[in-house]
C-alpha positions as CSV (number, residue, x, y, z in Angstrom):
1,X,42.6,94.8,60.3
2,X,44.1,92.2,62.5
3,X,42.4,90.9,65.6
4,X,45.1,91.7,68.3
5,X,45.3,95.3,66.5
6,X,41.5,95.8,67.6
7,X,42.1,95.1,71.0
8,X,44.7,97.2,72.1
9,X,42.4,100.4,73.0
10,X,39.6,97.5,74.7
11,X,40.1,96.4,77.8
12,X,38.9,92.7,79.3
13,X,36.4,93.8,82.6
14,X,35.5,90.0,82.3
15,X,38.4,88.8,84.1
16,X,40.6,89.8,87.7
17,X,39.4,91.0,90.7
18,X,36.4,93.2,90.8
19,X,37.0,96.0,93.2
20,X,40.4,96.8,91.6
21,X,38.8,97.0,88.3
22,X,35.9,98.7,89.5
23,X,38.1,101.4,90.9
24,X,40.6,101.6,88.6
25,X,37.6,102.4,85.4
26,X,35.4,104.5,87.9
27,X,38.6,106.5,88.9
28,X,39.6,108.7,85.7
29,X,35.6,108.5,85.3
30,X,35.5,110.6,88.7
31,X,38.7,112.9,88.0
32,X,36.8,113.6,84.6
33,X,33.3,114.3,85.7
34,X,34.9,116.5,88.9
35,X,36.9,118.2,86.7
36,X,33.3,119.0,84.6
37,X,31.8,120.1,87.8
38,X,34.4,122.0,88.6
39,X,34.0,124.5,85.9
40,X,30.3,124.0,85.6
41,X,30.9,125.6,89.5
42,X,33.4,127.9,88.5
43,X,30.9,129.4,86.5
44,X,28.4,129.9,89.1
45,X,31.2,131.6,91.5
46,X,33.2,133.2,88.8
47,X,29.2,135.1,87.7
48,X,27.9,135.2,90.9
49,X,31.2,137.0,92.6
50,X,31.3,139.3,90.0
51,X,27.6,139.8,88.3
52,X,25.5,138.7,91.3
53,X,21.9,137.0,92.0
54,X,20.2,137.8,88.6
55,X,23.6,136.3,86.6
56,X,23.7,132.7,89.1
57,X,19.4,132.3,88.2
58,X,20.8,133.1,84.2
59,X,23.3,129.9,84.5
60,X,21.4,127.9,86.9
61,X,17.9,128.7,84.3
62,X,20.3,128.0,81.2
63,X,21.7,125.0,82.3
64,X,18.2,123.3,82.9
65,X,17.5,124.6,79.1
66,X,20.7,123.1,77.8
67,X,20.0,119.5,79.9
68,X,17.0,119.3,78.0
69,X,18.8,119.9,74.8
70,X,21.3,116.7,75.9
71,X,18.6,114.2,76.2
72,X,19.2,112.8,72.8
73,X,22.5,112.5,73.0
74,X,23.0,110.8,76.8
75,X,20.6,108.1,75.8
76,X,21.7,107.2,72.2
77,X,25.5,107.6,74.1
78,X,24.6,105.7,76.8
79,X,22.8,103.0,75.0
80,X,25.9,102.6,72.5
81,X,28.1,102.5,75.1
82,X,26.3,99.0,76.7
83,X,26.0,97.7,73.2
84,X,29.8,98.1,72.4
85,X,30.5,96.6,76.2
86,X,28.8,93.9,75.2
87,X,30.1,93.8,71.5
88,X,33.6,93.9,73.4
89,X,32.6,91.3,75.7
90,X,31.5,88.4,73.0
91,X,34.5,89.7,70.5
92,X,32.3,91.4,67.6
93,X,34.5,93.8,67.0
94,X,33.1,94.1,63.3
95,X,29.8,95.4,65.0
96,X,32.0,97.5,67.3
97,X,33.2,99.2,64.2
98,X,29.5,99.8,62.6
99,X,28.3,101.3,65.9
100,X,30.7,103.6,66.1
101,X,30.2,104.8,62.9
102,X,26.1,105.1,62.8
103,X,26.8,107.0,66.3
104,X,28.6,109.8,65.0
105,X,26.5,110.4,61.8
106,X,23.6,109.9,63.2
107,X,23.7,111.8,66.6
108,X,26.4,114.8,65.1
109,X,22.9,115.2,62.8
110,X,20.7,115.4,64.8
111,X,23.2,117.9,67.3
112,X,22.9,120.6,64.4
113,X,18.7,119.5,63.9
114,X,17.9,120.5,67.4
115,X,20.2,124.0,67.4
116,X,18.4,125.0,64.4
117,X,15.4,124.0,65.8
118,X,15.4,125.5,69.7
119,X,17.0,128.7,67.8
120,X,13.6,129.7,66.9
121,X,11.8,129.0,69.7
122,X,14.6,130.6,72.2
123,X,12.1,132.5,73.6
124,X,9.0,130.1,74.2
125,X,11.9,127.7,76.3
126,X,13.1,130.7,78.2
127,X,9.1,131.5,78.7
128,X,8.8,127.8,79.6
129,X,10.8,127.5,82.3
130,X,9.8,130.6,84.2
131,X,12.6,132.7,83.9
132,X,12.5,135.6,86.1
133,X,12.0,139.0,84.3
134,X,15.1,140.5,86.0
135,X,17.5,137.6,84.9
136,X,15.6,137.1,81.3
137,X,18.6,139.0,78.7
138,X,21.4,136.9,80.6
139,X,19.4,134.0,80.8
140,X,18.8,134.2,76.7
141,X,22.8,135.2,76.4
142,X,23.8,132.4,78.0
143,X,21.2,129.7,76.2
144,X,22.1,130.8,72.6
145,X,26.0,130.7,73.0
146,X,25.2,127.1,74.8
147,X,23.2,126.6,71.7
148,X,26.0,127.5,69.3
149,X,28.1,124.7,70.9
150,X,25.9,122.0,70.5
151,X,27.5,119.9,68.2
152,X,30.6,119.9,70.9
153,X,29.2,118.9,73.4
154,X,27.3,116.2,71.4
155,X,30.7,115.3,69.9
156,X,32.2,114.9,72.7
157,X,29.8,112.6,75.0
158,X,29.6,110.1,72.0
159,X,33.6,110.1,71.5
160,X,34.0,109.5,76.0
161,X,30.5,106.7,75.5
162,X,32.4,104.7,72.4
163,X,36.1,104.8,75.1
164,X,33.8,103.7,77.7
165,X,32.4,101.0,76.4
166,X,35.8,99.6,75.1
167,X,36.6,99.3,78.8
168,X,39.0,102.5,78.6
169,X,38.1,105.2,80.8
170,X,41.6,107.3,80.8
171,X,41.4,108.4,77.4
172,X,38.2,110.6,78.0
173,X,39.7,111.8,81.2
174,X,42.2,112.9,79.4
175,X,40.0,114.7,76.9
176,X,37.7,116.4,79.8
177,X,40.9,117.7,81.2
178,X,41.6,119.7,78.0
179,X,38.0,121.4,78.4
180,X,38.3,121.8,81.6
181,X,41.3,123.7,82.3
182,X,40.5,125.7,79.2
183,X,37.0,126.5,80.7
184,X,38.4,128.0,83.9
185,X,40.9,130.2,82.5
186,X,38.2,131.8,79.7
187,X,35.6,131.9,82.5
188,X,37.9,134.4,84.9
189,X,39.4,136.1,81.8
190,X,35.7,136.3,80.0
191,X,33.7,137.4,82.9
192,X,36.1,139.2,85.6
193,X,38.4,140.2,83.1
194,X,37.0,141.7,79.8
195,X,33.5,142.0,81.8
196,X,31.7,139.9,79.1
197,X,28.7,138.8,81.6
198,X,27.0,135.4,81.7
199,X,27.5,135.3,77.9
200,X,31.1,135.4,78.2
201,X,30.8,132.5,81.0
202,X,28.5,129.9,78.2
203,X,31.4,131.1,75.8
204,X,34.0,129.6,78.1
205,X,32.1,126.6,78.0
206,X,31.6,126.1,74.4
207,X,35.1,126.8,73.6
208,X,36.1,124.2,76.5
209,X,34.7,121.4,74.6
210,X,35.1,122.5,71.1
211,X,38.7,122.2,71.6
212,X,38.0,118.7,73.8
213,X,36.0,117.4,71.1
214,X,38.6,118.2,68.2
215,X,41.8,117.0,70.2
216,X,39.9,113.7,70.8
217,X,38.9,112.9,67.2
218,X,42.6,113.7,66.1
219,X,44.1,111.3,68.8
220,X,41.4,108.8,67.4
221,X,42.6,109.4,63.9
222,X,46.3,109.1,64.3
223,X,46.1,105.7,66.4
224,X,43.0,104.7,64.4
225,X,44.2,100.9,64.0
226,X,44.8,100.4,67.7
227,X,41.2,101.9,68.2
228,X,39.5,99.8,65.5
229,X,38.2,102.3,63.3
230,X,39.3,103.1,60.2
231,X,38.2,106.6,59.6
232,X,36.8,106.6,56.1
233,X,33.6,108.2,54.5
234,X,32.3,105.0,54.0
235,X,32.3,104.1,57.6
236,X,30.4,106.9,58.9
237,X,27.9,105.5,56.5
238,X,25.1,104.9,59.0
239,X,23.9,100.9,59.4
240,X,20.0,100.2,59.3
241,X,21.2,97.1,61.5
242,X,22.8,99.1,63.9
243,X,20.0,102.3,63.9
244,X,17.9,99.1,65.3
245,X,20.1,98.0,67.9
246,X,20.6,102.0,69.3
247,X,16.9,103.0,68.8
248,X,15.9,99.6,70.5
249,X,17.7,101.3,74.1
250,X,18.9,104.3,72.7
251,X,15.2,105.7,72.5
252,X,13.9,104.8,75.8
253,X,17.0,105.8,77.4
254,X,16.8,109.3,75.8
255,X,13.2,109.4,77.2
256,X,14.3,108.4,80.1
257,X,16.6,111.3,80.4
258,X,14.2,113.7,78.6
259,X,11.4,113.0,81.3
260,X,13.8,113.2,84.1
261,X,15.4,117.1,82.4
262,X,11.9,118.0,82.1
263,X,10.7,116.7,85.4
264,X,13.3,119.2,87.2
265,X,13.1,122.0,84.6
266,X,9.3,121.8,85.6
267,X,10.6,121.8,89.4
268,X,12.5,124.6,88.6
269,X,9.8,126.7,86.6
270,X,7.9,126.1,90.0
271,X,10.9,127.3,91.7
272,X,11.7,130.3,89.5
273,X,8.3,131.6,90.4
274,X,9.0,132.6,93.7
275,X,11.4,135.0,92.7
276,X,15.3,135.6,92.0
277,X,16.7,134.0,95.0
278,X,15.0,131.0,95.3
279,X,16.0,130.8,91.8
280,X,20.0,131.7,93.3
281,X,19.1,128.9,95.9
282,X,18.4,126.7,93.2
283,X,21.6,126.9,91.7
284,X,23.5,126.2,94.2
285,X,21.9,123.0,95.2
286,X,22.2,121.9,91.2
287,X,25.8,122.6,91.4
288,X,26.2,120.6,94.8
289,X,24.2,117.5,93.6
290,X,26.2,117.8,90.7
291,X,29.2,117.5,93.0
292,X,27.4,114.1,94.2
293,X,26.3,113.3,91.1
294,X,29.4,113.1,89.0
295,X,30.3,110.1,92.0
296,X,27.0,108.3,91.4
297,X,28.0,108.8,87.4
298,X,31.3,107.6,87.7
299,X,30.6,104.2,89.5
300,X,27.4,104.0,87.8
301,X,28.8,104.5,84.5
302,X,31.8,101.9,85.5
303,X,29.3,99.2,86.7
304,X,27.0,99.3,83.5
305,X,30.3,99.1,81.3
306,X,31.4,96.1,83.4
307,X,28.3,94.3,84.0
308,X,27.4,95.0,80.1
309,X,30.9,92.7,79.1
310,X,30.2,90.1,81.7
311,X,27.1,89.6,80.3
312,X,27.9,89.0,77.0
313,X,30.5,87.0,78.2
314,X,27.9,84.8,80.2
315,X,29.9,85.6,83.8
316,X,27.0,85.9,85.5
317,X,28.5,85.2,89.3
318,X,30.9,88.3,89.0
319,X,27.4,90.9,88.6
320,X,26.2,90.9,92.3
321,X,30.5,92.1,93.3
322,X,30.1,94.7,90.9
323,X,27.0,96.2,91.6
324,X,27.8,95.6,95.7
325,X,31.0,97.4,95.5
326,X,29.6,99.9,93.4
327,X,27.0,100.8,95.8
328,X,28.8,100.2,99.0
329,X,31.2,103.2,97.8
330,X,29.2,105.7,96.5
331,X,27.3,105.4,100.1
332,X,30.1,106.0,102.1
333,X,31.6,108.9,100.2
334,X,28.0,110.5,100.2
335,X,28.2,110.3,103.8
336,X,31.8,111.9,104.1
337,X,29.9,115.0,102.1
338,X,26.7,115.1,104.2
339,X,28.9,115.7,107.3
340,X,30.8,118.5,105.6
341,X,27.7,119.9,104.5
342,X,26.2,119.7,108.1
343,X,29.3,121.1,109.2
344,X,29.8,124.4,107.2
345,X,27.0,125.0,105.4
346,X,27.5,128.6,105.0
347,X,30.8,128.2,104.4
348,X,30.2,126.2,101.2
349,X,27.1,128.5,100.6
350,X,29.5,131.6,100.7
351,X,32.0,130.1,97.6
352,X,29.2,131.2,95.1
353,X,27.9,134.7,96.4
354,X,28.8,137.1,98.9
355,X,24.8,138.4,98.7
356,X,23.6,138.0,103.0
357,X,20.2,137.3,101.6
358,X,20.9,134.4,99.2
359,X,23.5,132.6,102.1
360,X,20.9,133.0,105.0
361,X,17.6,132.0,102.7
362,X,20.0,129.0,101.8
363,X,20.0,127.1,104.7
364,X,17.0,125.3,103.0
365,X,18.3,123.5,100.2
366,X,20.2,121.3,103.2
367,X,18.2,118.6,103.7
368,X,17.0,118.0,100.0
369,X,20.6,118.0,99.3
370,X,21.1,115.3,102.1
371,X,18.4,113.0,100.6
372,X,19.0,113.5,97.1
373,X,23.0,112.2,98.0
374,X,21.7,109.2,99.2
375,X,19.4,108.4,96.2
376,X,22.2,109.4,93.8
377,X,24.6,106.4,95.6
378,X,21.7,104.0,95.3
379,X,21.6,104.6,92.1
380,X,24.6,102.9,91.0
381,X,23.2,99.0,92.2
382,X,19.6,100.6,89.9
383,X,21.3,101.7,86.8
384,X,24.5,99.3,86.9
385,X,22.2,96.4,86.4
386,X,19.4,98.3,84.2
387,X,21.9,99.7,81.4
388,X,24.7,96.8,81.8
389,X,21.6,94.6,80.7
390,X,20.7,97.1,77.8
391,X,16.5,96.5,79.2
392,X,14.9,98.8,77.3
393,X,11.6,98.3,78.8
394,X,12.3,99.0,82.2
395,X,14.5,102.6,81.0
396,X,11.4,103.6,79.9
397,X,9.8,102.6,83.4
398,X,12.2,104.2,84.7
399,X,11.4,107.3,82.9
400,X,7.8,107.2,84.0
401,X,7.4,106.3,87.0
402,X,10.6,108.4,88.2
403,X,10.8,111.5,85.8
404,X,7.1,112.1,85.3
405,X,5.1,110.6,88.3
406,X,7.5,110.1,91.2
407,X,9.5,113.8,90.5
408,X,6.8,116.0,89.0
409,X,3.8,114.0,91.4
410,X,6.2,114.7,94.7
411,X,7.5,118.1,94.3
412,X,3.5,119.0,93.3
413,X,2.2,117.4,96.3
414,X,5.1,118.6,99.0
415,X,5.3,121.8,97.1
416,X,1.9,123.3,96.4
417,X,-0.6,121.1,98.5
418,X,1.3,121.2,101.3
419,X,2.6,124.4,100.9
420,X,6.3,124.1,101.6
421,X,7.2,126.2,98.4
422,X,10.5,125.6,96.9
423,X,11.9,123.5,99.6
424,X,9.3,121.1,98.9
425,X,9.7,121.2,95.1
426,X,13.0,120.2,96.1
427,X,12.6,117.5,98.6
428,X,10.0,116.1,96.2
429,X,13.0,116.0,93.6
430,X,15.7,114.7,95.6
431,X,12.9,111.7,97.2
432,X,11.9,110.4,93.7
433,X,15.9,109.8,93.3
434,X,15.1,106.4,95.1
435,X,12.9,105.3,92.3
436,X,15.2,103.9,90.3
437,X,16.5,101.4,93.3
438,X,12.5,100.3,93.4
439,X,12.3,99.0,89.9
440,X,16.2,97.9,89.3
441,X,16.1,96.3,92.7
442,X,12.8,94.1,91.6
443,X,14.2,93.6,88.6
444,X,17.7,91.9,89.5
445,X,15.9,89.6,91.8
446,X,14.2,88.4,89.1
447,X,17.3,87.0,87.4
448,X,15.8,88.2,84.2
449,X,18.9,90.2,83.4
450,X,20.7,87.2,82.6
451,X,18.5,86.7,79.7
């Protein structure tokens, strides 16, 4: 396959000015992750309008399950994603192809592995987490169907990661938009319509990004020599080579995220404890730091893809502009949100439930929200250098110190030894978000990255 052929679905983030590149690959990143949250929010409001506080603690409860069940994927995703960047960046495209491959054979596996696996122990998670004995049959309904859909979801985050790291972020956008739009109209007709519970609501999501998935690996196919991958059995054939170069980051990274989803699903457990509507509280404060999260992902994810090419390219000067901007943006659109939320807080607290007691005992998660905003936008300088560099050492770090001692050690200690209850759980969650900023901030004064 010719050169010039390869190139055509990778785009050059070595080159031009940074802000408009920046924007213009965090942009569709944004629209796509929004449109995620959107019907990762329509869920809530579409179950808690119609089933009430038992069916928001299943969703909120099931969705800390199935982010547990992720962690393999968004590390080995994320961590092929730098090594394509930088692939990309110093023209390998012939290790482009074999990472490509080994990704999906290796990771579409282990997808169907770990459904098989949490299957059978369905109920020892749900027992794991706390789940409250009114909300335990919906919170089970809603983790198998998740369960089911696995290999989608799996599928899908490795086809977006592989576009990403090409420098082409419209392409998944595009592919989000399918599930998205396909989510919302199955969660109303599901749920409100044929009354199909919180079950039908997981169902809605499954279906989503089965059909994402698919329409994305047919586009692939049919423009297969502009993408650089041919397609063939042979290719899928997975490269020991390769295994080393994704296990070498991929593995700390999905540590990383394994501690940090078990960190909070520990946070929740505690949270779950106190009842069904701090566990309804809880769910709304996931879905609006996933609101502010799907910003700090966007730029974040933008600044690791271009800091990752002007690595390998040995640009070293254009690193500081990107994580600057990067951070710069996400704190000023954090700051728009925190004075909406200080605005009409009940307002935004009445778009999932019309229950008195849930809105009123909400006014609590305010302030964690607030802080855990502002570590979310620092996050973007943290992890734009620490993944554009593809330092494995310091994801794991990362996955200590924040996940396990600064998360878990917090909430304890603001939670239960101070007493404060689940708005200290909270807070304790939302103040180890700055962790990340400690250790990435040391490390890019170091000037190690450039190694």
């Amino acid at each position: 396959m010719a050169e010039n052929n390869q190139k055509t679905m990778m785009k050059d983030l070595t080159t031009g000015s940074v802000p408009k590149l920046l924007f213009a690959f965090a942009m569709p990143l944004f629209i796509s992750n929004a449109l995620q949250a959107i019907y990762n929010i329509v869920d809530m409001i579409v179950v808690g309008q119609v089933i009430g506080g038992t069916g928001m603690s299943a969703v909120a409860t099931g969705g800390n399950i199935l982010s547990i069940l992720n962690f393999v994927v968004m590390g080995f995703s994320g961590a092929g994603q730098i090594i394509i960047a930088k692939d990309v960046g110093n023209k390998n495209y012939k290790g482009v192809r074999k990472t490509i491959g080994t990704m999906f054979s290796l990771l579409l596996s282990l997808s169907i592995v770990i459904s098989i696996l949490c299957f059978f122990f369905r109920d020892a998670l749900l027992q794991l987490v706390n789940t409250p004995a009114e909300a335990y049959s919906y919170t089970m309904d809603y983790t198998i169907v998740c369960m089911t859909g696995l290999l989608f979801i799996y599928g899908y985050n490795i086809v977006s990661a592989i576009m990403r790291g090409m420098g082409d972020s419209k392409r998944p956008f595009m592919f989000v938009a399918i599930a998205s739009v396909i989510n919302i109209v199955l969660d109303i007709l599901f749920v409100a319509v044929f009354h199909m519970e919180v079950r039908g609501a997981a169902l809605a999501t499954v279906i989503g990004q089965a059909f994402s998935f698919i329409y994305a690996i047919a586009y692939l196919y049919k423009h297969k020599e502009s993408f650089g991958f041919d397609f063939k059995p042979v290719s899928f054939i997975p490269d020991i080579h390769t295994i080393g170069r994704l296990s070498a980051l991929g593995i700390p990274m999905a540590l990383q995220s394994a501690a940090i989803s078990i960190s909070m699903t520990v946070v929740a457990a505690w949270v779950n404890s106190f009842g069904v509507i701090s566990s309804a509280c809880a769910g709304i404060l996931n879905k609006l730091n996933m609101m502010v999260g799907i910003l700090s992902m966007s730029l974040t994810t933008a600044a690791g893809s271009m800091v990752g090419q002007n690595i390998g390219a040995a640009k070293y000067e254009r690193v500081p502009k990107i994580l600057g901007w990067a951070c710069a943006s996400a704190t000023v659109i954090v700051t728009i949100y925190v004075v909406v939320l200080l605005a009409i807080p009940k307002t935004i607290f009445a778009m999932f439930t019309t229950d008195a007691s849930i809105i009123d005992h909400a006014s609590i998660i305010i302030l964690p929200s607030i802080v855990g905003a502002y570590g979310a936008a620092s996050r973007c300088f943290a992890f734009g250098i620490i993944n554009g560099s593809g330092n494995s050492k310091l994801n794991l770090a990362v996955a200590i110190i924040d996940g396990v001692i600064g998360r878990i050690g917090i909430a304890y200690l603001l939670g239960w030894t101070f007493g404060m209850g689940p708005q200290g759980f909270w807070m304790g969650d939302a103040i180890a978000g700055f962790m990340p900023l400690c250790i990435g901030g040391v490390f890019y004064l170091s000037g190690r990255w450039k190694k």
